[in-house]
MARTOR-660595 format. One record per residue (C-alpha): residue number from 1; residue in three letters; x negated, y, z negated. Coordinates in steps of 0.5 Angstrom, whole numbers, plus 500, padded with zeros to 3 digits. Layout:
N
[r NUM,"ALA",[X,Y,Z]]
...
// end
This chain:
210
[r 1,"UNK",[684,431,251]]
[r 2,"UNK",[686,430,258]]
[r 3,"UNK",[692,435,262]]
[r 4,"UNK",[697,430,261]]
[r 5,"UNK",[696,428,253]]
[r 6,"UNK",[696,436,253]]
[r 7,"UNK",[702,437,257]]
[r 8,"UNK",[706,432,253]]
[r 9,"UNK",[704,435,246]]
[r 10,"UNK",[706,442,249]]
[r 11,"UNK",[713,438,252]]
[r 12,"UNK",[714,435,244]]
[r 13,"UNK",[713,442,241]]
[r 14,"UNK",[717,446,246]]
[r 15,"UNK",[723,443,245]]
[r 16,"UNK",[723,442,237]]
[r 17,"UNK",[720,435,237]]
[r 18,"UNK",[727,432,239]]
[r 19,"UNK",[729,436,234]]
[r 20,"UNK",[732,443,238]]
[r 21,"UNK",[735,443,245]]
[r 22,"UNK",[729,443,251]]
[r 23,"UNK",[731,448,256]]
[r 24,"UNK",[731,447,264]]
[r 25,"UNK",[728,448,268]]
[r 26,"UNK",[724,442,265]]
[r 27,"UNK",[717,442,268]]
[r 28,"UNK",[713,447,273]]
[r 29,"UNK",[716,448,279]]
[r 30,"UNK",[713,444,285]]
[r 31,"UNK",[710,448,291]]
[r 32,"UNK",[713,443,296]]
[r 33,"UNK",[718,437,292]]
[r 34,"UNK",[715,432,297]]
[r 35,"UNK",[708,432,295]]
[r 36,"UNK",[707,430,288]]
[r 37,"UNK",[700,433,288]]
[r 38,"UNK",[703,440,287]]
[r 39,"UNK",[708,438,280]]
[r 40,"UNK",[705,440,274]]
[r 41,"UNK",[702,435,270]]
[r 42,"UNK",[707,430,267]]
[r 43,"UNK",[707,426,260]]
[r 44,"UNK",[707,419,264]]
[r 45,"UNK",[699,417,260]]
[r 46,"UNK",[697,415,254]]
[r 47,"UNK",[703,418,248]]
[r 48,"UNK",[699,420,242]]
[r 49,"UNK",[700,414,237]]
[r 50,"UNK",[704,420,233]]
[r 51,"UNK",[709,421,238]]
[r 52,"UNK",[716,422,234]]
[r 53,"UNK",[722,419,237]]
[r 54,"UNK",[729,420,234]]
[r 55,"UNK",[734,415,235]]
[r 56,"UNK",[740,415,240]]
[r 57,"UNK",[747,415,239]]
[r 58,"UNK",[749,408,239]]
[r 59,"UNK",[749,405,246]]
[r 60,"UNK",[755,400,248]]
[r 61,"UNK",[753,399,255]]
[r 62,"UNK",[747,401,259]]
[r 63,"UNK",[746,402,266]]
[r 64,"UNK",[739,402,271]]
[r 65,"UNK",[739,405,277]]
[r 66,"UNK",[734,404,282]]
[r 67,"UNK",[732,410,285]]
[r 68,"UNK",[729,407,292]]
[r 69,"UNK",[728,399,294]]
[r 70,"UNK",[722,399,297]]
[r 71,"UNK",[718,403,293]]
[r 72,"UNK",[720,398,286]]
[r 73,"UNK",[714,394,288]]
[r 74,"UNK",[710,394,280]]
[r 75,"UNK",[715,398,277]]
[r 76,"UNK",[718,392,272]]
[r 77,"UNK",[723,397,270]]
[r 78,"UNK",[726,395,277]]
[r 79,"UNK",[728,387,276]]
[r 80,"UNK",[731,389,269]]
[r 81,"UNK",[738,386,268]]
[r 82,"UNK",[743,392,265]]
[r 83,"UNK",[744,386,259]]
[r 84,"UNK",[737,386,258]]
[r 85,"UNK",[738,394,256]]
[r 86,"UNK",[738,397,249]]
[r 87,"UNK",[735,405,249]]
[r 88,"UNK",[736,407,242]]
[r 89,"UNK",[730,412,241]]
[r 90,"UNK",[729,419,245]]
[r 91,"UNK",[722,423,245]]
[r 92,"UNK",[726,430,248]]
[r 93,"UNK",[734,431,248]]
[r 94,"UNK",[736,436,255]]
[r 95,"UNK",[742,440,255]]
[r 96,"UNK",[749,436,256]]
[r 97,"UNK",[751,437,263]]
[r 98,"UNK",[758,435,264]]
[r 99,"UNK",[761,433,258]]
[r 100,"UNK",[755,428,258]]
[r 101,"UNK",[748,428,253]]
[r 102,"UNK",[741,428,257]]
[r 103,"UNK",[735,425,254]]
[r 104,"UNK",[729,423,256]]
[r 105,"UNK",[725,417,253]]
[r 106,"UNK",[717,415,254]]
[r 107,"UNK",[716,408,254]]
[r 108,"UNK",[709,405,254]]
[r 109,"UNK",[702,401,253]]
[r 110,"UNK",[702,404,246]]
[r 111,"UNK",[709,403,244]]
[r 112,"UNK",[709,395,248]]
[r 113,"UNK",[715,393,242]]
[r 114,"UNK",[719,397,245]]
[r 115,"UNK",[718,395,252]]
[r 116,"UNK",[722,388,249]]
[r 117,"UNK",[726,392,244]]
[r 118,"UNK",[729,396,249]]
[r 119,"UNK",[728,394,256]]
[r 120,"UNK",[728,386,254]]
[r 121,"UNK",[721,386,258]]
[r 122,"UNK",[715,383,255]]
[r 123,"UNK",[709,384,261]]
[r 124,"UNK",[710,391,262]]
[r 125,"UNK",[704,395,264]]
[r 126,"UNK",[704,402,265]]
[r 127,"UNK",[707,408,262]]
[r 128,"UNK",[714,410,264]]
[r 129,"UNK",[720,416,263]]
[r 130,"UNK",[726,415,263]]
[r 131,"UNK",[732,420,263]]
[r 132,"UNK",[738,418,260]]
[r 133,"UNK",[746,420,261]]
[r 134,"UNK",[750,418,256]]
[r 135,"UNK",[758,419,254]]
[r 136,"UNK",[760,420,248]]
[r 137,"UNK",[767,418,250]]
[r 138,"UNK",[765,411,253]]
[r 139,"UNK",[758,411,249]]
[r 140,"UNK",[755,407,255]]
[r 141,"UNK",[749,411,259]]
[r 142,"UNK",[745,411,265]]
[r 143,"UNK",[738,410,266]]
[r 144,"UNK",[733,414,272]]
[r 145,"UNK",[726,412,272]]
[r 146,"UNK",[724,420,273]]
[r 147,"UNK",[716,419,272]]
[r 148,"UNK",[712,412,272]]
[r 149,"UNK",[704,411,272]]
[r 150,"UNK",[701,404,273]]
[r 151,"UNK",[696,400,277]]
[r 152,"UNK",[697,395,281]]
[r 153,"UNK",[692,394,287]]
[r 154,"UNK",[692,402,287]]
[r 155,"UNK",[695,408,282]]
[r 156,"UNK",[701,408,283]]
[r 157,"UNK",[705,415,280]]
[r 158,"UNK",[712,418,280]]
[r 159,"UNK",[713,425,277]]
[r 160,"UNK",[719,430,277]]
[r 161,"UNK",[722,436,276]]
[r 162,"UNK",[730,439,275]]
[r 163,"UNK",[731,445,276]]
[r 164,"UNK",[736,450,272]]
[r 165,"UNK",[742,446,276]]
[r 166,"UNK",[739,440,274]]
[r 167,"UNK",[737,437,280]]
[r 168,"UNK",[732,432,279]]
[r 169,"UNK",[727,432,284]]
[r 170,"UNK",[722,426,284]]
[r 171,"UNK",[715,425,288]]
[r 172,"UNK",[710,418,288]]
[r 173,"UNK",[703,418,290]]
[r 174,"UNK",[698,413,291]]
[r 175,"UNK",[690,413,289]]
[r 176,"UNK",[684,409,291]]
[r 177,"UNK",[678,409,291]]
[r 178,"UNK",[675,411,298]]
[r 179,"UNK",[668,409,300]]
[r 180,"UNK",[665,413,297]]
[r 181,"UNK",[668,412,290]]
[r 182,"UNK",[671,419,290]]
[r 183,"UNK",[678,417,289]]
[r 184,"UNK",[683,418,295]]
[r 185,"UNK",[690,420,295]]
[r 186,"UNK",[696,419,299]]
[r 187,"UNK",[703,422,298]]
[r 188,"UNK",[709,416,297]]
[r 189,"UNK",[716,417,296]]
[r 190,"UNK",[720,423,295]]
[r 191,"UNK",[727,423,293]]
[r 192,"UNK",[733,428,290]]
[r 193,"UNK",[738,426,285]]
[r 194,"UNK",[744,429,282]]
[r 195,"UNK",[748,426,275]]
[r 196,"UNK",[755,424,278]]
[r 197,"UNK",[761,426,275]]
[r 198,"UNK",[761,419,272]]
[r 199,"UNK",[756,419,268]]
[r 200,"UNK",[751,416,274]]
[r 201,"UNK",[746,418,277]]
[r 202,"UNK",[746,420,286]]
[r 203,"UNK",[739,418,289]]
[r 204,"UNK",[738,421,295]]
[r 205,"UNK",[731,419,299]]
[r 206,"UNK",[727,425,302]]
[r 207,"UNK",[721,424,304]]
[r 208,"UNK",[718,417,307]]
[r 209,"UNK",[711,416,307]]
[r 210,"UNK",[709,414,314]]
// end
């Protein structure tokens, strides 16, 4: 059982299996939010085939936000038209914040109907997390890819962490394999993103690769 299988059991149990509010901060505090190397492990890998999953309330609309053009290379997520989203399942409800229900939702290889159900996607690969805003008023949400692990020329992954002030903080980087065959790591995007007071999301780029 690796880190991140475990983390994501760990995850589940923490917050009642959906069941209960999971508190924040949510994840381990990262030594420096630019580099990803320093997050704690985070539930982008293989879900266990026994993940539960709870239903949404019901969704009229749904909005994608793009956290950062030029880093949406293999991200299938990125090109999702917002007539093409349905989320109507969550893993672990957070606190509300604002008047608004926060969720946050895992999709992956294990689960490939649900890339079609809920993303209108049939040739998605990889594992992503979601983080959903929802307004129990309008019944529509926003969605934030908080954490992404996939492989297109190299590893690609996007980890995050929000702190008690929910502030979202999110760190990519990039693996490949060096002349040697030793795996190696170079630091990509960082960004900081706040929950608006409409319901969305304000992303704001924090590092850049060089």
């Amino acid at each position: 059982m690796n880190r991140i299988t475990i983390f994501i059991l760990v995850f589940c149990m923490a917050a009642g299996f959906g069941q209960e509010i999971s508190p924040l901060p949510l994840g381990k505090k990262p030594k420096d939010v630019k580099r990803a190397a320093t997050y704690g492990p985070m539930p982008v890998s293989d879900m266990p085939n026994d993940t539960v999953f709870y239903r949404m309330p019901h969704i009229e609309s749904a909005h994608y936000v793009t956290a950062d053009a030029e880093s949406s290379a293999g991200i299938c997520f990125e090109t999702v038209a917002d007539a093409q989203l349905d989320p109507s399942r969550f893993v672990v409800q957070l606190p509300d914040y604002k008047g608004f229900n926060v969720y946050y939702m895992q999709v992956n290889d294990n689960y490939p109907k649900y890339f079609e159900e809920e993303f209108g996607i049939t040739n998605c690969s990889g594992s992503f997390g979601n983080l959903i805003v929802y307004n129990p008023r309008t019944e529509t949400a926003s969605i934030l890819t908080v954490a992404f692990m996939f492989y297109t020329d190299s590893v690609h992954e996007r980890v995050f962490y929000i702190d008690k002030g929910y502030t979202i903080y999110m760190a990519e980087e990039w693996a490949t394999d060096g002349d040697d065959g030793e795996a190696v790591s170079t630091p990509g995007y960082a960004y900081k993103a706040v929950i608006t007071d409409d319901g969305s999301f304000s992303v704001k780029r924090i590092f850049e690769p060089k």
